[in-house]
TORKOL-4160 file (C-alpha; in steps of 0.2 Angstrom, whole numbers, padded with zeros to 4 digits, m for minus):
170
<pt num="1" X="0354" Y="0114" Z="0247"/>
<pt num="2" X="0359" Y="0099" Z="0239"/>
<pt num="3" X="0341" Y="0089" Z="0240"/>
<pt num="4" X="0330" Y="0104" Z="0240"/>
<pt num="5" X="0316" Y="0107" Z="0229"/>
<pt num="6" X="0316" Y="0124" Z="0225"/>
<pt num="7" X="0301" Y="0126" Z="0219"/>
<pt num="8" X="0292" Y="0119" Z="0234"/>
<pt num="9" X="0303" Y="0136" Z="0243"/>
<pt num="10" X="0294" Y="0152" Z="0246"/>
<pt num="11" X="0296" Y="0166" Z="0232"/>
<pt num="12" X="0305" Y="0180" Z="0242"/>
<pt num="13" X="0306" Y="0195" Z="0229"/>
<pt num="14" X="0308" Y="0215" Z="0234"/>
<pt num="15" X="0292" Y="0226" Z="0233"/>
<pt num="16" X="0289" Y="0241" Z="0240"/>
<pt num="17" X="0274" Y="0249" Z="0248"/>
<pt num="18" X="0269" Y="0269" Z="0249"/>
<pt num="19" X="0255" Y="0274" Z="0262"/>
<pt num="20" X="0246" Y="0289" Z="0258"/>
<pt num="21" X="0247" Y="0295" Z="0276"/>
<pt num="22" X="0231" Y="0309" Z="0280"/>
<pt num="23" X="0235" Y="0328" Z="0285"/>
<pt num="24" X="0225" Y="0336" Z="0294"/>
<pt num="25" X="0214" Y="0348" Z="0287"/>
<pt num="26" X="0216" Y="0341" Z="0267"/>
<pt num="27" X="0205" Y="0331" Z="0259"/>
<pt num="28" X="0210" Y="0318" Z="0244"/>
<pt num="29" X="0197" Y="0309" Z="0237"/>
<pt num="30" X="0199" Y="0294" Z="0226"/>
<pt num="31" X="0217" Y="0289" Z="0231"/>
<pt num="32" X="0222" Y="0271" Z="0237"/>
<pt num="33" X="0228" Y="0270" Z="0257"/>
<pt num="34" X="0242" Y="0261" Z="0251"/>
<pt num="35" X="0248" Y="0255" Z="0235"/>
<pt num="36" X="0260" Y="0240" Z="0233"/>
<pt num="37" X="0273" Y="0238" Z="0217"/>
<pt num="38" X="0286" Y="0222" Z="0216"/>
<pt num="39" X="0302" Y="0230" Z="0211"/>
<pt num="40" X="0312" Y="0214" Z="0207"/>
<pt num="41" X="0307" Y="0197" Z="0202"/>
<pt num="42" X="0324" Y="0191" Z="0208"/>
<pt num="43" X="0323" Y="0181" Z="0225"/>
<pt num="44" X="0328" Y="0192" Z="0237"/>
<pt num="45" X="0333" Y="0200" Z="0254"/>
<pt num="46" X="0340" Y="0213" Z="0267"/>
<pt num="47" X="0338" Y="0226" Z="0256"/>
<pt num="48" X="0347" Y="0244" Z="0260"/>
<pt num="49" X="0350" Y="0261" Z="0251"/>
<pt num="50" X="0359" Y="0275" Z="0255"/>
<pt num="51" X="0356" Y="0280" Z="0273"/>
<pt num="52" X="0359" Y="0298" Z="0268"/>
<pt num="53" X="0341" Y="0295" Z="0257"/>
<pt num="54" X="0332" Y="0286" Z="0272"/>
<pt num="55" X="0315" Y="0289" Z="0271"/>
<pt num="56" X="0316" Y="0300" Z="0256"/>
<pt num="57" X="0315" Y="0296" Z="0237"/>
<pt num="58" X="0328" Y="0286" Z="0232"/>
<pt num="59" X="0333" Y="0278" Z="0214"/>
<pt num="60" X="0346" Y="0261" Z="0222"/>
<pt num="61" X="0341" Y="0247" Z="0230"/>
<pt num="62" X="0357" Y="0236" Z="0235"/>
<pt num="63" X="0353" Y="0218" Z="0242"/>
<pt num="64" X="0358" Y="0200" Z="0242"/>
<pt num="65" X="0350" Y="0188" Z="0228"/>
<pt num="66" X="0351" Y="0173" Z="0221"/>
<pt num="67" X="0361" Y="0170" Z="0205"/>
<pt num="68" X="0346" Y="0163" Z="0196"/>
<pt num="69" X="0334" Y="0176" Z="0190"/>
<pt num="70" X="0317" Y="0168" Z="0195"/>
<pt num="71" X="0321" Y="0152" Z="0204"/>
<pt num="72" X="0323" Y="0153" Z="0225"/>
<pt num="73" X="0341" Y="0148" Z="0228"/>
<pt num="74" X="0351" Y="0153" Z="0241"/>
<pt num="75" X="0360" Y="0168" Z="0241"/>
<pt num="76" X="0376" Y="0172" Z="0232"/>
<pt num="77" X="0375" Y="0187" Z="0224"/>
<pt num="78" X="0375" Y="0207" Z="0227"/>
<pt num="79" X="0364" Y="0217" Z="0217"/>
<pt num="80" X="0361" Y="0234" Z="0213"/>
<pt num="81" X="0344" Y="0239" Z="0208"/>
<pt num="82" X="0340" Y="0255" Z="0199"/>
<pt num="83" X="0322" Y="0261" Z="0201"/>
<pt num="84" X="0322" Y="0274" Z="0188"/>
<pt num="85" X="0327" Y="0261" Z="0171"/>
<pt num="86" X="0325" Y="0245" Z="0180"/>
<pt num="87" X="0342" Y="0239" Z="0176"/>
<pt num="88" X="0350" Y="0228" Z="0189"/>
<pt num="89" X="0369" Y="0225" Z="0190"/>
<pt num="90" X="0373" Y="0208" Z="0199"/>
<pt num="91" X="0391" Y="0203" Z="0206"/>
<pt num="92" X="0394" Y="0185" Z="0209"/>
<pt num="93" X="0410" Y="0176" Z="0217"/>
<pt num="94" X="0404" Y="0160" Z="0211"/>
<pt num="95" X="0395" Y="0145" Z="0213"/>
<pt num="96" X="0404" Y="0141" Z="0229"/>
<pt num="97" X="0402" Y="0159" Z="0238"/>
<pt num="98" X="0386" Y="0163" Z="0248"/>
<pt num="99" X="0382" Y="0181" Z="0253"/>
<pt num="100" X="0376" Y="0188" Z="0270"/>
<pt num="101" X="0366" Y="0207" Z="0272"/>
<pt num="102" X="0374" Y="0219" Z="0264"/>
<pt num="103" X="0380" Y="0239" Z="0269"/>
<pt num="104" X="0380" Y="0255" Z="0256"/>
<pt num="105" X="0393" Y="0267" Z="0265"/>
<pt num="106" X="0395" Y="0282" Z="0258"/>
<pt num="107" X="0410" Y="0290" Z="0250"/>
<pt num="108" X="0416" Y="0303" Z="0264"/>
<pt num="109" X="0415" Y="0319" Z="0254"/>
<pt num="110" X="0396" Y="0315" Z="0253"/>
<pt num="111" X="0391" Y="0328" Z="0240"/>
<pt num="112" X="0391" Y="0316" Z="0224"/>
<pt num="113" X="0379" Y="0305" Z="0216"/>
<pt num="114" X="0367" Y="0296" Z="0228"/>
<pt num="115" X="0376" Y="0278" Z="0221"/>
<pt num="116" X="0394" Y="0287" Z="0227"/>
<pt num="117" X="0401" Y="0273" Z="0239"/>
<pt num="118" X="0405" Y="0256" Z="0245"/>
<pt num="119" X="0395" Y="0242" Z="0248"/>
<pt num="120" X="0401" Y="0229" Z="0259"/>
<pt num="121" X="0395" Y="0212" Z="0264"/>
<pt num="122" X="0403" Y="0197" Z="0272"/>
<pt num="123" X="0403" Y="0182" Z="0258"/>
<pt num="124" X="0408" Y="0161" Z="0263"/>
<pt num="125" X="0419" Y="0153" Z="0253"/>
<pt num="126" X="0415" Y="0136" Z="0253"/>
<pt num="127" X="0431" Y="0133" Z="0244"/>
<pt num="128" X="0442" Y="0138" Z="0258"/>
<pt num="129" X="0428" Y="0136" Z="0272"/>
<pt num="130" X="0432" Y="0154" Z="0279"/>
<pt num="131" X="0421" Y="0170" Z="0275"/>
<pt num="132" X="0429" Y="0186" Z="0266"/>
<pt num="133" X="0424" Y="0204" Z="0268"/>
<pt num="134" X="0419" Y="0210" Z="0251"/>
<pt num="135" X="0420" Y="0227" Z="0245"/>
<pt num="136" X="0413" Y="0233" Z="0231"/>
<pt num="137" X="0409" Y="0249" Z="0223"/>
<pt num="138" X="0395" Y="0254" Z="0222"/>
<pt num="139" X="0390" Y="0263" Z="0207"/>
<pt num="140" X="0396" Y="0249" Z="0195"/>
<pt num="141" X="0395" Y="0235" Z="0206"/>
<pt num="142" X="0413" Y="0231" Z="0203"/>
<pt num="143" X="0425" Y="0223" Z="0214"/>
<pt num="144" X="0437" Y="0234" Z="0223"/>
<pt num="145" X="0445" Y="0219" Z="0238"/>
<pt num="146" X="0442" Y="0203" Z="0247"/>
<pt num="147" X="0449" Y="0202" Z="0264"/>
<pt num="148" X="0450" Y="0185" Z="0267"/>
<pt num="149" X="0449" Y="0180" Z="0286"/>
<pt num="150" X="0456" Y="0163" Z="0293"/>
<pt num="151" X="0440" Y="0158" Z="0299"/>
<pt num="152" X="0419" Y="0160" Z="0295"/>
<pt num="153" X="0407" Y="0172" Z="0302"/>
<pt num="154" X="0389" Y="0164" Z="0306"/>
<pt num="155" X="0378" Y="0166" Z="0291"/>
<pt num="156" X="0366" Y="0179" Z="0294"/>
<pt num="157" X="0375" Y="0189" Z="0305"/>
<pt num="158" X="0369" Y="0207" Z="0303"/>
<pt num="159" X="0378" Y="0224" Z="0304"/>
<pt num="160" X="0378" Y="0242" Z="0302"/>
<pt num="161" X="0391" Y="0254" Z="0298"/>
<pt num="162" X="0395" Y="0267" Z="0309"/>
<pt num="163" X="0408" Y="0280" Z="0306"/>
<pt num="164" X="0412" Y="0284" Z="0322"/>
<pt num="165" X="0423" Y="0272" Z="0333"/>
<pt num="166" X="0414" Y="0267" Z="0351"/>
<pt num="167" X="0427" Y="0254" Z="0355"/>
<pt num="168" X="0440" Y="0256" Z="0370"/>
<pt num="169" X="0452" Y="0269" Z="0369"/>
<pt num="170" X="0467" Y="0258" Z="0372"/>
C-alpha cells in the first residue's frame, strides 16, 4: 500500500437494506419494496452482530475499518457501531497492525445486554511479522489480551465461533 492512490480505491462503507416482504392476504399500499440506509461512512467490511440477535433488530454492528474516517485504506481497526446514537468506538493497534473479519461471542450466562461479550479478530503485526489473536470486550471496545503466535495466519482468513468442540477426542 505504499504506491496506492486511495482515492482511485472503491468506497466500501456499511449500509443496510430492509425488504418489506408481502403476507398473504394484507394489503400495504404506498410502501417502498425495499429501502436502503448507509450506516457508516467509514470504509468497511465483514460486518457481524450478536448471533443471538440474527435476523432480528439489533442496535451493534462490530466490523473491521480503516483508521481514517473517510479515506479507503486498508484495514486496521475494530469498530463498534451503535445504531440507536450513531456513536462508533474504534480500537486500533497502530500503524503497523492490520485486522482480519472479526467474531462477537457471547458472554456464557447470555442474559445481559445484547453488546455482553468478546469480540475476537486475528490482527498482523508487521513489527514482528507474526499475527496475534486480539480479544476485546465488546461493550467498550477495550482491550482485554493479545495472544501473540510465532508465525502469521493468511490475511483474510475467515472464522466462526462455535461453542461446542468437533475435534478428536484424543
Amino acid at each position: 500500500f505504499l504506491y496506492v492512490d486511495e482515492d482511485s480505491l472503491p468506497h466500501i462503507t456499511l449500509w443496510r437494506t430492509r425488504v418489506r416482504v408481502p403476507v398473504e392476504g394484507i394489503q400495504v399500499e404506498g410502501k417502498e419494496k425495499a429501502h436502503s440506509q448507509e450506516l457508516s461512512t467509514r470504509v468497511s467490511e465483514f460486518p457481524c452482530i450478536n448471533p443471538d440477535r440474527m435476523g432480528r433488530q439489533h442496535r451493534y454492528i462490530y466490523m473491521c475499518a480503516s483508521s481514517h474516517p473517510s479515506k479507503s485504506q486498508p484495514f486496521q481497526t475494530f469498530t463498534k457501531s451503535d445504531l440507536l446514537t450513531g456513536q462508533q468506538l474504534v480500537w486500533s493497534g497502530g500503524p503497523r497492525y492490520f485486522v482480519g473479519e472479526p467474531e462477537f461471542i457471547a458472554f456464557p450466562s447470555g442474559k445481559g445486554n445484547e453488546d455482553d461479550g468478546w469480540l475476537i479478530g486475528f490482527a498482523f503485526n508487521a513489527e514482528s511479522n507474526c499475527s496475534e489473536l486480539i480479544i476485546l470486550d465488546a461493550r467498550n471496545m477495550m482491550l482485554i489480551c493479545k495472544l501473540r503466535l510465532q508465525h502469521h495466519i493468511p490475511y483474510g482468513l475467515h472464522g466462526q465461533f462455535v461453542p461446542e468442540y468437533y475435534g478428536p477426542m484424543d
